[in-house]
C-alpha positions in Angstrom: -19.8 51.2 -11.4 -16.7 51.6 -9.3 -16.6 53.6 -6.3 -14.6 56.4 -7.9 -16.4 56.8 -10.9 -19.3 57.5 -8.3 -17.6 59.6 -6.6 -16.5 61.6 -9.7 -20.4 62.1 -10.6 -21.7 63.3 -6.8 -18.9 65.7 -6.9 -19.9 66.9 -10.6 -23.7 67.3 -8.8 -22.4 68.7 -6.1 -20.5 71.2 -7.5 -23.4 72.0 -9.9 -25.3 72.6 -7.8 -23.3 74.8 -5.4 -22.9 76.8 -8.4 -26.4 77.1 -8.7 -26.3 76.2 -12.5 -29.0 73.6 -14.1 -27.9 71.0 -16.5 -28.9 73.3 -19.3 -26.8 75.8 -18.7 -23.7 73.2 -17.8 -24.6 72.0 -21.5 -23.9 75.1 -23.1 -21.2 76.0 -21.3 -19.3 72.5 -21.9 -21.4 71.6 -25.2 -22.4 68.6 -23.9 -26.1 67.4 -23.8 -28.1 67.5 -20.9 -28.7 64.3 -21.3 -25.3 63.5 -21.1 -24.8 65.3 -18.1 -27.8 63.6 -16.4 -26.0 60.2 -17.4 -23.1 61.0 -15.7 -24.0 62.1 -12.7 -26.3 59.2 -12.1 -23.4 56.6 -12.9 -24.8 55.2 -15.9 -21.9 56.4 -18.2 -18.4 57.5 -17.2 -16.6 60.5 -18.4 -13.7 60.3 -20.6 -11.0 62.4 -19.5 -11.9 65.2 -22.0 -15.4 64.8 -20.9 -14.5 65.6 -17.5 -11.9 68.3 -17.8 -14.7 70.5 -19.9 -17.6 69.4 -17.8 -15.5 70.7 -14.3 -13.9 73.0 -16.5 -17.4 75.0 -17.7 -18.1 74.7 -13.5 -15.0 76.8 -13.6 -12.6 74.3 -11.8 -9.5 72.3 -13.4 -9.5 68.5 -13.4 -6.4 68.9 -11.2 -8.2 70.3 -8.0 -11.0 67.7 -8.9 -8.1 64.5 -8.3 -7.1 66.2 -5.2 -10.5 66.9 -3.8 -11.0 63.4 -4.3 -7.6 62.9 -2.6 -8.4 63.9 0.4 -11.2 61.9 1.1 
């Protein structure tokens, strides 16, 4: 896996996690399986862009502030 893709699934924990939400409850809100979610942010699969924009979006952020936290680093 690329750097950014790893990057892209610590943030997705990270902000998870800040949010206090399990993967259970990130599943319902984005209708993605848990499973799934665990996958991603362990960098075994990669997130579309869809993927990505529902599973930040159910965190409550856009993709768009996602690319430029990822920016700045």
């Amino acid at each position: 896996m690329t750097g950014e893709y790893k990057d892209i699934a610590q943030l997705l924990y990270k902000l998870r996690k800040e949010k206090r939400m399990s993967q259970m409850v990130l599943a319902d809100k984005s209708g993605y399986t848990p499973a799934y979610i665990s996958k991603v942010e362990n960098g075994i699969k990669v997130p579309t862009m869809t993927a990505a924009e529902d599973l930040f979006g159910a965190l409550g952020y856009k993709i768009k502030f996602v690319v430029e936290l990822e920016a700045e680093k």
